[in-house]
C-alpha positions as CSV (number, residue, x, y, z in Angstrom):
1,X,6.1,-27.7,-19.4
2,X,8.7,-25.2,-19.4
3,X,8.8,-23.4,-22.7
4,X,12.0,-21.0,-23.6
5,X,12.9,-18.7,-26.6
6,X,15.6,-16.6,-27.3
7,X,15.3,-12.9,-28.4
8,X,18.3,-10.8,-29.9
9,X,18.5,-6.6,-29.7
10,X,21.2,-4.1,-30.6
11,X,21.3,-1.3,-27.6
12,X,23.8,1.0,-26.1
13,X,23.9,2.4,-22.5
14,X,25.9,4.1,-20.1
15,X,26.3,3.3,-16.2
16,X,26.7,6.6,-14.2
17,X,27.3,5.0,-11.3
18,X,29.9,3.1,-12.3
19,X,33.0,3.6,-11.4
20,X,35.1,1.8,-14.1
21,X,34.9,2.1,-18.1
22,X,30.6,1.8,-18.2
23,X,30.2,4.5,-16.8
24,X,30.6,6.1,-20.8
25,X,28.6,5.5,-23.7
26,X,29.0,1.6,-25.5
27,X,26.5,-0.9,-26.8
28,X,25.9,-4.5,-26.8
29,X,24.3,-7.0,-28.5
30,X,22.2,-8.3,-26.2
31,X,19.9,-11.9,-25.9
32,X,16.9,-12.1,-23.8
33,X,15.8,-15.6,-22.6
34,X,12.1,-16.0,-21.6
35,X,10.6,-18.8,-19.9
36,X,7.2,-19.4,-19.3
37,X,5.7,-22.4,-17.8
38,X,2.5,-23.9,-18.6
39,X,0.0,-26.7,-19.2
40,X,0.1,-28.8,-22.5
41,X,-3.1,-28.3,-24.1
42,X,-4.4,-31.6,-24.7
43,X,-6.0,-31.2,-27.9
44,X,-3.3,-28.6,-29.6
45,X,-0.4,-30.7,-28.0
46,X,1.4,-27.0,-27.0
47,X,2.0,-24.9,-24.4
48,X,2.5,-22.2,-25.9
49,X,2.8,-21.2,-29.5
50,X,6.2,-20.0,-30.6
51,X,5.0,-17.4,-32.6
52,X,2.7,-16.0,-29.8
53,X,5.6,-15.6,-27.4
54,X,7.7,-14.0,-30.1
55,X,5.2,-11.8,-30.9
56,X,4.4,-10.4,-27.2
57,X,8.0,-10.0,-26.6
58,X,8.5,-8.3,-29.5
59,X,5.7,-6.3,-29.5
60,X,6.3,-5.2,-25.4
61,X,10.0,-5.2,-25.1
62,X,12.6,-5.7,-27.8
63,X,10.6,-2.9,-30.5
64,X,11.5,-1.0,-27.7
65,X,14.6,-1.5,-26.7
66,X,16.9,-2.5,-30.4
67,X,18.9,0.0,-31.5
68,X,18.2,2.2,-28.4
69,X,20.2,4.1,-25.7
70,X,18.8,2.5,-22.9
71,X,19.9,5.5,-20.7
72,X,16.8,7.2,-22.6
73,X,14.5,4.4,-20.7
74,X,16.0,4.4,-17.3
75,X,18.8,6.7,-16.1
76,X,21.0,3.5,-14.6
77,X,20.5,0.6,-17.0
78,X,22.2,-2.1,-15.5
79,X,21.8,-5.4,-16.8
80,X,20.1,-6.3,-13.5
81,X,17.8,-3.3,-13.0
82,X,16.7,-3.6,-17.3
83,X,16.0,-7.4,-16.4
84,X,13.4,-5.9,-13.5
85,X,12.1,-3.2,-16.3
86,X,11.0,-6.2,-19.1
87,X,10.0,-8.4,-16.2
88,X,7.2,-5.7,-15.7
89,X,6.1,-5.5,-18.7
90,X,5.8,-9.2,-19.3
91,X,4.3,-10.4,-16.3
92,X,1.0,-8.5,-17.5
93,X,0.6,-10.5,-21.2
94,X,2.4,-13.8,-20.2
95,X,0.7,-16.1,-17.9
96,X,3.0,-18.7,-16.5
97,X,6.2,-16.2,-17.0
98,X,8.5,-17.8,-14.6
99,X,11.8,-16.5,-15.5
100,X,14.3,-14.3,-17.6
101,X,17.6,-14.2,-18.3
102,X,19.4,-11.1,-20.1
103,X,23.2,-11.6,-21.6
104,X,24.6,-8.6,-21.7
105,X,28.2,-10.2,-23.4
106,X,27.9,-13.7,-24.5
107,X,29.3,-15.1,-21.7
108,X,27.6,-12.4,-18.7
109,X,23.8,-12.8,-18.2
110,X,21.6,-12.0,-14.9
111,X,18.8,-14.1,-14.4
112,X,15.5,-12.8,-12.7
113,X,12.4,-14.4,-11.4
114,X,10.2,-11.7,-10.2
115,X,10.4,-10.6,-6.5
C-alpha cells in the first residue's frame, strides 16, 4: 500500500547559478509530497499512521526549512538538489520511503526517488 501526505512550508532562496531572475533573493510557498509504501497491518488495518508520518516530517524537515532562506542550508537550493537534501534525511526514519515530490510553484514540482 502506497500511503501519501502532503506537507506545506513558507521559504525563500536564491539560485547563484542561475542565470535568469533566481539568481536574487524570492520565496515560495512550497508543498512536499511523501510516499512511503508498506504492508497493511492486519490487526491495526494501516500502513502507516497519519499522524506518525506527519510527525517525522515535521520534526526532520519542514521545522527546518518554513520560513527559512534555504541558501542558509545549502549554497544552491534548487528544487532538485533540496528534493535530494530531505530525501536524506528521511530515508533514515521512514521505512518503505519510496518517493517525493517538491512543488516549488503550484504547477512546477520535481519528483525524486532516491539514487
Amino acid at each position: 500500500m502506497r500511503v501519501r501526505r502532503r506537507f506545506r512550508f513558507e521559504a525563500a532562496h536564491r539560485l547563484p547559478r542561475h542565470p535568469g531572475k533566481c539568481r536574487e533573493l524570492h520565496g515560495h510557498s512550497y508543498e512536499l509530497v511523501v510516499v512511503v509504501e508498506r504492508a497493511v497491518e492486519p490487526d491495526s488495518g494501516i500502513a502507516i499512521d497519519f499522524s506518525d508520518l506527519k510527525r517525522v516530517v515535521g520534526e526532520a524537515v519542514v521545522s527546518r526549512l518554513d520560513h527559512r532562506c534555504l541558501n542558509d542550508l545549502m549554497e544552491n537550493p534548487t528544487a532538485e538538489l533540496l528534493a535530494v537534501w530531505v530525501w536524506e534525511r528521511l530515508t533514515p526514519l521512514l521505512d518503505g520511503l519510496v518517493e517525493i515530490e517538491i512543488f516549488e510553484t503550484r504547477d512546477s514540482s520535481v519528483v525524486y526517488r532516491g539514487h
